[in-house]
N, C-alpha and C positions, 0 to 999 in steps of 0.2 A: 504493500500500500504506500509505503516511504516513496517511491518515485511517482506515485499518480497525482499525490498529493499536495507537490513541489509547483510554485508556481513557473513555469517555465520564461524566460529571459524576454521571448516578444509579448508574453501578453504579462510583462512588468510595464513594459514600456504603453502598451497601450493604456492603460491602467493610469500610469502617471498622467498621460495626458487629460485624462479623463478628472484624476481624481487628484492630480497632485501629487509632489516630491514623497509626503508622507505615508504615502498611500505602501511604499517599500517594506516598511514597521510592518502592517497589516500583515503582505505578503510573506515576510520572514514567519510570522505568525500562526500563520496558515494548517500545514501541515498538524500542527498539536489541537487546534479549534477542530480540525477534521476527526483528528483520532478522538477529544472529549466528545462531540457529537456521535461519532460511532458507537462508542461505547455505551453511552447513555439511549442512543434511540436503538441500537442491536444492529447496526446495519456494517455489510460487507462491501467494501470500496471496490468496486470491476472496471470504474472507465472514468475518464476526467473532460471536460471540456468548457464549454461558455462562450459567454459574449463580449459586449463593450462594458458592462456592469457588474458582473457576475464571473465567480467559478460553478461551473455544475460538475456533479458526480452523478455518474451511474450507480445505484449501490443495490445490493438485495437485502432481504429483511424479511424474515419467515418465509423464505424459496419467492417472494415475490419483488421483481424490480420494483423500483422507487426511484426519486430523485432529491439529491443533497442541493441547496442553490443557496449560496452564500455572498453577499456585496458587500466592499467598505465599506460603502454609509447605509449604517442601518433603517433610514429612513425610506428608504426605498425596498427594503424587506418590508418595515412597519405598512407603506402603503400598499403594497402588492398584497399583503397579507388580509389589510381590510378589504379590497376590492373583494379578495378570494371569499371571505365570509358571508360577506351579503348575496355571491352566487353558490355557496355552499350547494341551494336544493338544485342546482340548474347542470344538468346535465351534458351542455356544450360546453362547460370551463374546467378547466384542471380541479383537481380535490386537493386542496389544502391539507394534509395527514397532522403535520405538527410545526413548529415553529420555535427560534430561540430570538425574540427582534432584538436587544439590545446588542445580543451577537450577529445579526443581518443574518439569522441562519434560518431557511422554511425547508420545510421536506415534503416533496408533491405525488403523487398518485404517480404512476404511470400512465400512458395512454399507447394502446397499442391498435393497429399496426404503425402508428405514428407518423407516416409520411404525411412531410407537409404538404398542403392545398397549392402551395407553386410546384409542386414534383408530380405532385397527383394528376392537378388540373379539379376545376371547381366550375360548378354551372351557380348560375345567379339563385335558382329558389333555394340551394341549400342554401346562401348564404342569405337570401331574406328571413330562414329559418334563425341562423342563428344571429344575426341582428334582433328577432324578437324577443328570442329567449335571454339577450345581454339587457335587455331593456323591462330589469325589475322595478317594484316600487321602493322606490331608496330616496333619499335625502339625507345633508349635510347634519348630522345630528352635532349637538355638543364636545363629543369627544372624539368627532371623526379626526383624521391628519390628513384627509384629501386636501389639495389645494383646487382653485378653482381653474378650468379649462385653459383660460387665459396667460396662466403659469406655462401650462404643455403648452402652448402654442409660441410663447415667446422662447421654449428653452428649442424645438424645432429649426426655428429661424435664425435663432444666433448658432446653432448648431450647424445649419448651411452655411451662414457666412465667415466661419473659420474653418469650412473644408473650402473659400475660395466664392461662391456664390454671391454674385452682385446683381443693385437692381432690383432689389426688397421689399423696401422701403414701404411701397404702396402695395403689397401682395400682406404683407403683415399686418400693416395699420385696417385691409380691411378684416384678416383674421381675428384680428385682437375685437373689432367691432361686432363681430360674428358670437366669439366667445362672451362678450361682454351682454348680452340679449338671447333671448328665444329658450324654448324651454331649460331644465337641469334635472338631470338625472346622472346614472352612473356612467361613465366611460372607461370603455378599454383604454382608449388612445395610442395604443400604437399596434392596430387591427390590420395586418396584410395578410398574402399569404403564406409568407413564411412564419407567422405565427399563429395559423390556425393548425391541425394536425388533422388525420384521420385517426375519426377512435372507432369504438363497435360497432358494425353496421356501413362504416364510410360514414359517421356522423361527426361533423366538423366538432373538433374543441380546441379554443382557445384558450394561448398557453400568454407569459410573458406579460402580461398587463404594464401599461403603465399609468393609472386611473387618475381620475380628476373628476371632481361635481362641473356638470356644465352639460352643452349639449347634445345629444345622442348620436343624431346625424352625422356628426364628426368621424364616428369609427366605419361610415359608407364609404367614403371619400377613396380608400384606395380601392376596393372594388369597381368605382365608376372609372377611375381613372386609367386601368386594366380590363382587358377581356375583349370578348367579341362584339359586335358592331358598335353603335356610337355613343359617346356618352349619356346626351340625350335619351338615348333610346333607355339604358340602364335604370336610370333616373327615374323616367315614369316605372318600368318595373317593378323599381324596387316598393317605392310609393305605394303601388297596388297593393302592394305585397307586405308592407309591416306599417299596420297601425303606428298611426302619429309623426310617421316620416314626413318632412316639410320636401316636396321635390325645387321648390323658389331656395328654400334654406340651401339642401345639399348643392343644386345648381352653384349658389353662391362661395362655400365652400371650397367645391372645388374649382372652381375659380383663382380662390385664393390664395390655395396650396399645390397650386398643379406646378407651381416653379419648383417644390421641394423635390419631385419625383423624378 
């Protein structure tokens, strides 16, 4: 397990960018945060990987895969963690098993056969499907730590313009006015298809959240922006197809965000 759990030298570096000089502590760290979790939730370390945010593990746990998912700033565990509770009953998002947030440590469900929805290929009613079933009755209570939409759309944008993206300016200002109006509810926010999977059935589950209180419509946007014939045509689609969809909203939307893509 010693070497799975090592973080490897490029994705220090990504890391850093991300997170900062500090973020190296973390990394050194690592390795023993993985073994106390092991030991405490029973799990056998088999595969190591991740993202821009995160290390994930493959791991098994009474003969059944699982996954370890661990990030520097635990805040990003804490939110990922509440989005996951309030779709606890919802059958198209990963299952939340356990959690350590002040160590940024959740541990998730498998989903098999797990091919993502960009490898698979996806037709539009599945995912009006699960656009419905993302769209619980939820609101900002008291003690949630969602921030509001407006946050994910500005971290997006500034995210384009230090990979080099110019020419913003007004694709942002009208995002921001987007976020700032129209309904609020939960969002995935960062809903493609490489983070939808196939689970039982070919039934889409979304994995990776990155949630915020605000407007629904937001997590369509890459769907319309992708697939076959015209966006337009997506648009009414999808409209038809999940109560409460604005097709004026997403139209505008994607509008907004179509430089990000």
């Amino acid at each position: 397990m010693e070497e799975l759990v090592r973080v490897p030298p490029e994705v220090r570096e990504r890391f850093a960018v991300r997170f900062g000089g500090s973020v190296a502590d973390w990394c050194d760290g690592l390795p023993a945060l993985v073994r106390g979790l092991a030991g405490r939730w029973g799990l056998e370390v088999v595969a190591a990987g991740g993202g821009g945010t995160s290390r994930v593990f493959r791991c098994v746990r009474g003969g059944a895969a699982v996954w370890l998912k661990l990030t520097p700033e635990p805040s990003i565990a804490r939110e990922e963690a509440e989005a996951l509770r309030h779709w606890a009953a919802v059958p198209s998002v990963v299952a939340l098993l356990a959690a350590d947030l002040p160590a940024g440590a959740l541990l998730l469900a498998d989903v098999r056969p797990g091919t993502t929805l960009r490898q698979r290929g996806w037709n539009l009613p599945e995912v009006a499907a699960l656009l419905r079933e993302l769209r619980v009755p939820a609101g900002p209570g008291a003690d949630s730590v969602l921030r509001p939409l407006a946050h994910r759309v500005g971290f997006v944008f500034d995210l384009a313009e230090r990979r080099g993206r110019t020419g913003l300016a007004e694709h942002r200002a009208a995002a921001l006015a987007l976020a700032a109006g129209g309904p609020v509810g939960l969002v995935h926010g960062d809903l493609h298809p490489s983070n939808v999977l196939a689970g039982p059935g070919g039934r889409p589950v979304a994995i990776d959240p990155r949630p915020s209180w605000g407007d629904p419509d937001f997590d369509a946007v890459d769907w319309v922006l992708t697939g076959p014939g015209t966006p337009e045509r997506r648009i009414a689609d999808l409209a038809a197809l999940v109560p409460g969809l604005s097709p004026d909203r997403l139209h505008s939307w994607c509008r907004a965000l179509a430089p990000l893509g």
